[in-house]
BAFI-3210 file (N, C-alpha, C; in Angstrom, 3 decimals, decimal comma, padded with zeros to 6 digits):
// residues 187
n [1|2|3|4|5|6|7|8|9|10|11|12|13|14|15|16|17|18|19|20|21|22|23|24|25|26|27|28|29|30|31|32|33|34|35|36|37|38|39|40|41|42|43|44|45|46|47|48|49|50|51|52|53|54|55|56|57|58|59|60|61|62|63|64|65|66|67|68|69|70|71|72|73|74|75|76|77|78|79|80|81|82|83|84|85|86|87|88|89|90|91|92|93|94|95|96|97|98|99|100|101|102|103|104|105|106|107|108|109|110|111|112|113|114|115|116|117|118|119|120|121|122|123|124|125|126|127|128|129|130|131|132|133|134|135|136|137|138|139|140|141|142|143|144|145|146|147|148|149|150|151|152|153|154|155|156|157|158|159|160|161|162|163|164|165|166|167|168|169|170|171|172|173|174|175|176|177|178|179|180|181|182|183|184|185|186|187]
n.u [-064,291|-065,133|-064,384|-061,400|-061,143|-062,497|-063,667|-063,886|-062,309|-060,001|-058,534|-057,140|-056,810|-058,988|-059,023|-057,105|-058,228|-060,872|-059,337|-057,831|-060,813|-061,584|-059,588|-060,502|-063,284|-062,555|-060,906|-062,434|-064,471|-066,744|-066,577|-065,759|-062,347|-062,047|-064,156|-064,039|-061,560|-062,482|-063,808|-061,794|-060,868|-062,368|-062,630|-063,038|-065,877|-066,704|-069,900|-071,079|-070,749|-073,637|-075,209|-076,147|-079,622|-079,321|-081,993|-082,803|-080,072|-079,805|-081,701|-082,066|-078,970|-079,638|-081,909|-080,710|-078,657|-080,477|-081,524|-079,374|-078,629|-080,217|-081,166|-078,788|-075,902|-075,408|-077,819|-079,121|-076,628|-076,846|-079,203|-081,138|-083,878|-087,262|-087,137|-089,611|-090,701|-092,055|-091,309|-091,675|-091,379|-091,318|-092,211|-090,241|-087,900|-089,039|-088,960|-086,049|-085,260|-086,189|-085,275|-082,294|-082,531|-083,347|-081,023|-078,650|-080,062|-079,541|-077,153|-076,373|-076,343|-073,951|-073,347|-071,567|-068,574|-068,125|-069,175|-071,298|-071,101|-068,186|-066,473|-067,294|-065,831|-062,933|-062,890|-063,754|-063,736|-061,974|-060,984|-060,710|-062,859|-062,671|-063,547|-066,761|-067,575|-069,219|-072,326|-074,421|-077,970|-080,910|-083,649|-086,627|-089,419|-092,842|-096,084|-098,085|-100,277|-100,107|-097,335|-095,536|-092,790|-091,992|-090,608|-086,704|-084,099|-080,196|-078,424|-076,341|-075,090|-074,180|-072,603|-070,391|-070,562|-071,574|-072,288|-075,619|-077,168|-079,976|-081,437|-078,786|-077,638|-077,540|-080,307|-080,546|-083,705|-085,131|-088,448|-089,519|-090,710|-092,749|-095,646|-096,637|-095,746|-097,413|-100,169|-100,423|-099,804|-102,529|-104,706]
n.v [-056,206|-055,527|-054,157|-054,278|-057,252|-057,267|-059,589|-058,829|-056,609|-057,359|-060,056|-062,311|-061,866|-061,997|-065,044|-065,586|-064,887|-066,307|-068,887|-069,039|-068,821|-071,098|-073,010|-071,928|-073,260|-075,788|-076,266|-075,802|-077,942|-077,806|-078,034|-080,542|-081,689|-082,576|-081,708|-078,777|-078,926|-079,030|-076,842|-075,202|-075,420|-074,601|-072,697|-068,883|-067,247|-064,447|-062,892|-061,085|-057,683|-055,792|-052,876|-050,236|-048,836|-045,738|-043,456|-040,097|-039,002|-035,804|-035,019|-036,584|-035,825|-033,553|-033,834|-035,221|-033,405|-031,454|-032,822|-033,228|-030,501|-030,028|-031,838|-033,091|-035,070|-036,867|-038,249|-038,732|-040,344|-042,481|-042,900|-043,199|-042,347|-041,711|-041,052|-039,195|-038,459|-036,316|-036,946|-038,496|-041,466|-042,447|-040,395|-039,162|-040,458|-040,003|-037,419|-037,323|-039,170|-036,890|-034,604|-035,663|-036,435|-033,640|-032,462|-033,767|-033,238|-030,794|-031,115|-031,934|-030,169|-029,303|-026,958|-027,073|-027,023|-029,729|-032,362|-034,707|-037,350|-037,435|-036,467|-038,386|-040,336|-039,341|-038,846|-040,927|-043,461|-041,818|-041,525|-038,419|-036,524|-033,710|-030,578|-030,695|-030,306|-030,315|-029,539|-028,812|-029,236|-028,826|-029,649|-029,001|-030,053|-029,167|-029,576|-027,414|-026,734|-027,739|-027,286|-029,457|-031,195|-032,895|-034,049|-033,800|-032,707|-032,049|-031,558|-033,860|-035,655|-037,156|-038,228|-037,251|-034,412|-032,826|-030,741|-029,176|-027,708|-027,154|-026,639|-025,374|-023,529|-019,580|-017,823|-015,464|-013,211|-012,716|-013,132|-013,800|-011,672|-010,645|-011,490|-010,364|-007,583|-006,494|-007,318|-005,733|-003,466|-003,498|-003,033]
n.w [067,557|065,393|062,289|062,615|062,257|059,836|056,815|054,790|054,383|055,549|055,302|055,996|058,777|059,697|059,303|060,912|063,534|063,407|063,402|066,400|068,007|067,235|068,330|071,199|071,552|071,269|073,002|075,895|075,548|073,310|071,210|069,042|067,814|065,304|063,575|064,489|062,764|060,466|059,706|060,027|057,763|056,132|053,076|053,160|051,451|050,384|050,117|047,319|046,912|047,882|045,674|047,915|047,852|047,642|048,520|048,010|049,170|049,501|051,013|053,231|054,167|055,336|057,066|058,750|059,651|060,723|062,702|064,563|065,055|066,417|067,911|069,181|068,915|070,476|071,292|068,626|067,828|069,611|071,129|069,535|067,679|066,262|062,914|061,255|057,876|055,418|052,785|049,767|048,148|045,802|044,201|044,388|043,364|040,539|040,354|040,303|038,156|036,193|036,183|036,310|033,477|032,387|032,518|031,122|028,428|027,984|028,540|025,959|024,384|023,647|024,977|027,121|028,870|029,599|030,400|032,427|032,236|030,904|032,989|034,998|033,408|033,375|036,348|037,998|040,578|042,150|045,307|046,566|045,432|042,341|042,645|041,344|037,744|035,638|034,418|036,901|039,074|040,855|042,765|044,742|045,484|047,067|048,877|048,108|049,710|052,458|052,888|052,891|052,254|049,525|047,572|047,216|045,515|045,512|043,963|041,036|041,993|045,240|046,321|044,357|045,262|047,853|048,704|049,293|046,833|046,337|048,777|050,200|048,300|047,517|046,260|044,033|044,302|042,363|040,293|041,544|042,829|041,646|041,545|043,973|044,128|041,383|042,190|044,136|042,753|041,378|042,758]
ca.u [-063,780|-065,775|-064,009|-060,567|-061,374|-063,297|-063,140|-064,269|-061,102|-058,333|-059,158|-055,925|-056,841|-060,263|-058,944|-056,338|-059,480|-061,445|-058,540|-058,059|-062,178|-062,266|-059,476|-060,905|-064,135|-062,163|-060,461|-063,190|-065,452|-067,820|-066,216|-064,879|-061,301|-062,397|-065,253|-062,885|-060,554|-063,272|-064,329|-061,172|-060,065|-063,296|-062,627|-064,120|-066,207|-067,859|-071,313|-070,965|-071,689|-075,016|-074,916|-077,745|-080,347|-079,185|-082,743|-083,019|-079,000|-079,136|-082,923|-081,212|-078,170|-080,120|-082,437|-079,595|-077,626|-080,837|-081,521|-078,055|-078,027|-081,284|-081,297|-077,633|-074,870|-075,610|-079,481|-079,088|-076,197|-076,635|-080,300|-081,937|-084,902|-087,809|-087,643|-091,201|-090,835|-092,995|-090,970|-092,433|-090,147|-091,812|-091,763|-088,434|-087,456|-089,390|-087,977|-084,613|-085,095|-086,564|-083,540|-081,248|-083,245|-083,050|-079,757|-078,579|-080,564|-079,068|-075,936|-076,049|-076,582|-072,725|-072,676|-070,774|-066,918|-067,413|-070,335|-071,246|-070,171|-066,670|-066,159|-066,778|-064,652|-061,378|-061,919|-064,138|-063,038|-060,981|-061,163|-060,859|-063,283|-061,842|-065,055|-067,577|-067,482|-070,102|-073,812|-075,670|-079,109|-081,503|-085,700|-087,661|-090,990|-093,812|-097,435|-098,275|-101,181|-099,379|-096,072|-094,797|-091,428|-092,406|-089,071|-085,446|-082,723|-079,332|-077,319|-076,522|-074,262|-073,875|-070,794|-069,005|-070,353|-072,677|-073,333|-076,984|-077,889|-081,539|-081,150|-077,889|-077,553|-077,993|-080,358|-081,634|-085,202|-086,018|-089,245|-090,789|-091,736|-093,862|-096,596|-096,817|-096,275|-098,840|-101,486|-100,434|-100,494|-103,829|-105,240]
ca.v [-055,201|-055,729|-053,331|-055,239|-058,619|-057,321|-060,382|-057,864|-055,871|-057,830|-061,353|-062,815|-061,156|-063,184|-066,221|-066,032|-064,989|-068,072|-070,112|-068,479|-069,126|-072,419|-073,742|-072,343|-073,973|-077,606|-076,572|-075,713|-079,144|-077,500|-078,750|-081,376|-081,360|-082,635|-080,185|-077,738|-079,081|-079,119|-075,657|-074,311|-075,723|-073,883|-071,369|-068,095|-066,872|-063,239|-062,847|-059,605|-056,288|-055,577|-051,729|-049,389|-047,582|-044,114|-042,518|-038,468|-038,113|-033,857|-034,836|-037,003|-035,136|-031,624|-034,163|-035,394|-032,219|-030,753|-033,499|-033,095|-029,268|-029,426|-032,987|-033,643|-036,431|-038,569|-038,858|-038,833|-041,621|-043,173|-042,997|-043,816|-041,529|-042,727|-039,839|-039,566|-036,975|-036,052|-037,372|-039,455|-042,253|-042,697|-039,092|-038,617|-041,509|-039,773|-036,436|-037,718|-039,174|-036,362|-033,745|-036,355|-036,614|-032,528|-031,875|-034,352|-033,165|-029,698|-031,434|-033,206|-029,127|-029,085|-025,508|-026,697|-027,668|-031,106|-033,510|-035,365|-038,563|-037,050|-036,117|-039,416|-041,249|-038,073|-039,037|-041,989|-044,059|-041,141|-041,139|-037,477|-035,845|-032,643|-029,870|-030,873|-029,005|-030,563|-029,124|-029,627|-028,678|-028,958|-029,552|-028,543|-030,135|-029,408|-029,849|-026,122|-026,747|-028,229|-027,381|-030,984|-031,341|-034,427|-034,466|-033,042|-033,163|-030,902|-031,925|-034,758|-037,460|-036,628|-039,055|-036,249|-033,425|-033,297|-029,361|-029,050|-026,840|-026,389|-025,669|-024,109|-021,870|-018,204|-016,971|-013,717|-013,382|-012,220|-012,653|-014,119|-010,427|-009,844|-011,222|-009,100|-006,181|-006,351|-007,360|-004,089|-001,686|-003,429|-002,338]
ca.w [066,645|063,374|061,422|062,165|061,703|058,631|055,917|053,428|053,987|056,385|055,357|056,945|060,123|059,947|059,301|062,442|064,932|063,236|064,093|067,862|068,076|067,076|069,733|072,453|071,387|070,806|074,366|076,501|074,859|073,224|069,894|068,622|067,404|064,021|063,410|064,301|061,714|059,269|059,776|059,886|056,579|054,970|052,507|053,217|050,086|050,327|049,221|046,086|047,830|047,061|045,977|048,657|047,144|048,353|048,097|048,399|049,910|050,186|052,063|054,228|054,940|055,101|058,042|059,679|060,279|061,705|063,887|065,072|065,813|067,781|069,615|069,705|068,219|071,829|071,486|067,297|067,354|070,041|072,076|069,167|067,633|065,078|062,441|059,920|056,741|054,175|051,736|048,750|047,824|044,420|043,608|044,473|042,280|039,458|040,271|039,585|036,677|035,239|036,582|035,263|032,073|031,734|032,782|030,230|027,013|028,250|028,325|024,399|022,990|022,830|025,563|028,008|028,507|030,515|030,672|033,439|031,270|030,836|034,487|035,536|032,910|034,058|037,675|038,738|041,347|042,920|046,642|046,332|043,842|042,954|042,436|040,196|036,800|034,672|034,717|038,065|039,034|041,976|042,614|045,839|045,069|048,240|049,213|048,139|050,971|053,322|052,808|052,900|051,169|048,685|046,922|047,495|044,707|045,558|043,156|040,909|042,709|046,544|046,337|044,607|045,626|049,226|048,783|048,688|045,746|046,827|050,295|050,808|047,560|047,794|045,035|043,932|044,411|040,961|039,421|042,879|043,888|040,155|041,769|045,073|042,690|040,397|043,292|045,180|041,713|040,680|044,492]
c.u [-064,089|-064,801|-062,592|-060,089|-062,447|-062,953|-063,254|-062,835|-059,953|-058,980|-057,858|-055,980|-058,179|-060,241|-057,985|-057,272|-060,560|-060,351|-058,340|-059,620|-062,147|-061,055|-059,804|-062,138|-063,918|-061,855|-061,339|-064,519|-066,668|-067,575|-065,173|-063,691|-061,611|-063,348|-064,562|-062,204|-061,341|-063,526|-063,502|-060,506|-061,111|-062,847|-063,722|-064,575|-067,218|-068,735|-070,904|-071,500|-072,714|-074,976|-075,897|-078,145|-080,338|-080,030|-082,510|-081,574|-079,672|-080,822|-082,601|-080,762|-078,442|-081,044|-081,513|-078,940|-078,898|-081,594|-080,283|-077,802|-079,376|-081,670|-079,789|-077,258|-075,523|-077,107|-079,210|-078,512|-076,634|-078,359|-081,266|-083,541|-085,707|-088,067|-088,730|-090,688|-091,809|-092,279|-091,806|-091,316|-090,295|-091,577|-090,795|-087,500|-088,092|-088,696|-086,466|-084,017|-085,128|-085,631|-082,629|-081,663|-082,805|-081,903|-079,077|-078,959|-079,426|-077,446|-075,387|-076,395|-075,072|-072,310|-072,088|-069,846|-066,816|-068,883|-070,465|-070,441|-068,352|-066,412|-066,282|-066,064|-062,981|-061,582|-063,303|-063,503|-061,856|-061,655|-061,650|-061,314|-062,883|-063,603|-065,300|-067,306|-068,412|-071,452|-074,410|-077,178|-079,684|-082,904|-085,866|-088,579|-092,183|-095,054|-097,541|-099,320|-100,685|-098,239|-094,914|-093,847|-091,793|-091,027|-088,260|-084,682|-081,866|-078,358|-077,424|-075,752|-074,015|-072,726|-069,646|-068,938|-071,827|-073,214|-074,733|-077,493|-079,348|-081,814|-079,975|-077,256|-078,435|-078,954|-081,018|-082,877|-085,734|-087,629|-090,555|-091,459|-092,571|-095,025|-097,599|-097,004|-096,924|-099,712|-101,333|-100,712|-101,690|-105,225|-105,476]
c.v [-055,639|-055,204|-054,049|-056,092|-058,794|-058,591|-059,505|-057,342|-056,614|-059,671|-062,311|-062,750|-062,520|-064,644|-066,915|-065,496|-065,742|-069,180|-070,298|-069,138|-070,403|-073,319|-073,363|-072,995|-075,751|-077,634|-076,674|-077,143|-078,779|-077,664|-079,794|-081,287|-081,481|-082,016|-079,202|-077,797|-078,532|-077,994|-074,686|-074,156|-074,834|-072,680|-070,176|-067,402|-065,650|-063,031|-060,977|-058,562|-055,832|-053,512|-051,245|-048,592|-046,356|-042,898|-041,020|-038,425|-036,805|-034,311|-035,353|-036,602|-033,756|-032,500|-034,113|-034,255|-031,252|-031,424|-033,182|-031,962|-029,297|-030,687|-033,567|-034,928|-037,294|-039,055|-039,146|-040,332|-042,807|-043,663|-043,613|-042,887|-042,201|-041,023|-040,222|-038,031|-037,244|-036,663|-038,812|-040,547|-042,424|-041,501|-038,610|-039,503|-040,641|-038,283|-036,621|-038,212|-038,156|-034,837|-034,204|-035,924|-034,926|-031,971|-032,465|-034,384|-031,481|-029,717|-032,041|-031,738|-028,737|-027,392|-025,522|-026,955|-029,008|-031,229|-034,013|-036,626|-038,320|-036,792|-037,662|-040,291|-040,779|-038,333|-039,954|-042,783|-043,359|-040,878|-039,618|-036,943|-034,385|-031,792|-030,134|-029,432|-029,221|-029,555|-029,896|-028,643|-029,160|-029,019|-029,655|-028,908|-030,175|-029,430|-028,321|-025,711|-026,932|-027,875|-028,367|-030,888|-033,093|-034,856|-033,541|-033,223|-031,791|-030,905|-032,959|-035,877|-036,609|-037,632|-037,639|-034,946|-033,069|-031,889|-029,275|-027,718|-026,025|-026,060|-024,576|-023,179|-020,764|-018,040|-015,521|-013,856|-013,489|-012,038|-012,842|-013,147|-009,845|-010,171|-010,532|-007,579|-005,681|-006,185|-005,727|-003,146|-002,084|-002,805|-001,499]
c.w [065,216|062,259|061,338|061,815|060,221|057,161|054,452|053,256|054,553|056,285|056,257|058,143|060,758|060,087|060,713|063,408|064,923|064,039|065,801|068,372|068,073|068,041|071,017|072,651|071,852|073,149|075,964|076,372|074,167|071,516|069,381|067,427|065,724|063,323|063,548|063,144|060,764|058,627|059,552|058,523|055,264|054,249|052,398|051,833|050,104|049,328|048,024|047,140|046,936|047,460|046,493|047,805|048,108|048,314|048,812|049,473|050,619|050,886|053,556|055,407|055,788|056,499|059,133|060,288|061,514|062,918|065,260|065,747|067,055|068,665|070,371|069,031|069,653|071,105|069,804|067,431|068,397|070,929|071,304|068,874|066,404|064,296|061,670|059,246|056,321|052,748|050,147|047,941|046,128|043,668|043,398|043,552|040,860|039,231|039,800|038,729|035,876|035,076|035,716|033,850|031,284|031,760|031,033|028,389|027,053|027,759|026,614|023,678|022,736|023,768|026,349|028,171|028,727|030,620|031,767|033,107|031,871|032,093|035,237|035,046|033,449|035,725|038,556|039,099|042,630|044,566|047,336|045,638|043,927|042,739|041,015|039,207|035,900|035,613|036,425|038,017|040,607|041,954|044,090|045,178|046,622|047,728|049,077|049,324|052,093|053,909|053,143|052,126|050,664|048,036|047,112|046,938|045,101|044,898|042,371|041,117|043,997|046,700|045,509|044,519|046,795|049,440|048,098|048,007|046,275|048,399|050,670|049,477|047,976|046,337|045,101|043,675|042,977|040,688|040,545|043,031|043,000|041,442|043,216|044,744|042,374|041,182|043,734|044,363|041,480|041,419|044,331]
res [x|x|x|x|x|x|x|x|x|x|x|x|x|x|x|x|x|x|x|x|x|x|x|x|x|x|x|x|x|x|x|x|x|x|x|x|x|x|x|x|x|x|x|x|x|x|x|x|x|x|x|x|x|x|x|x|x|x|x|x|x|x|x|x|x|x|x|x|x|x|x|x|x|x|x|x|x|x|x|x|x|x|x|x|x|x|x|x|x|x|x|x|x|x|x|x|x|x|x|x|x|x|x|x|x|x|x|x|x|x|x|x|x|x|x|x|x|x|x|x|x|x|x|x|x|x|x|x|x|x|x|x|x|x|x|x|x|x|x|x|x|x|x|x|x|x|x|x|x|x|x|x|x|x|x|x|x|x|x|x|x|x|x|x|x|x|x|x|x|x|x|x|x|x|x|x|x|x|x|x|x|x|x|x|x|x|x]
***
């Protein structure tokens, strides 16, 4: 049970199933009582959590869910599948700078009520985020040949808010259907 003997979180817990561990070691001979001692007297010292690079979340999550509806949670969690995207790890790193980058200049003209800044100073760290209110945005970038999805932004923190913008908003078509239009009156 990893998760209960976690030293990260129940260190007390860890240190009485070290102690348990190390006499049936001494009792069985497969350690000596004083090695035992030695071992048990060690102070445990956790290495810093090293924070994950959480590339392309909403590409991810937007994979995952449709792994999930069309092979199933057994074969997904448990059978073991090798997924391959199109994704571009580099691109998608540059895409998100450059989202960030425009959201952000967008954000310093003074039009909107709440910053991203300010939203995470009013409720970072909250277990519960309540709904985002600062500026978000979204990028679909594909292989116009191909139709490879190269990059996927749906938002900008999927920690506190996991609705994907560029997949699951509704929009109005708008200006997409000019150039079907035109082609057909110029016909």
């Amino acid at each position: 049970n990893p998760g209960f003997y976690s030293p990260a979180r129940h260190l007390d817990r860890a240190y009485q199933r070290r102690a348990v561990v190390l006499r049936s070691l001494v009792r069985d001979g497969r350690l000596s009582a004083a090695a035992a001692d030695s071992i048990g007297n060690t102070e445990v010292h956790l290495a810093p959590e090293r924070e994950q690079e959480n590339l392309a979340p909403y590409f991810v999550e937007h994979i995952r869910r449709y792994l999930e509806a069309n092979y199933g949670a057994e074969q997904l969690y448990e059978e073991g599948l090798r997924v391959y995207t199109t994704l571009d790890a580099r691109f998608q790193r540059i895409a998100e700078e450059a989202l960030e980058n425009h959201l952000l200049q967008r954000e310093a003209e003074g039009r909107y009520e709440m910053t991203r800044a300010e939203f995470d100073s009013l409720h970072g760290g909250q277990e519960e985020m309540p709904r985002t209110s600062y500026l978000q945005g979204a990028l679909l970038a594909m292989d116009p040949r191909t139709g490879e999805v190269k990059a996927l932004i749906g938002g900008r923190d999927f920690g506190t808010s996991s609705w994907n913008r560029a997949i699951q908003a509704t929009r109005q078509p708008g200006s997409i259907f000019k150039p079907f239009l035109y082609t057909a009156a110029l016909q």
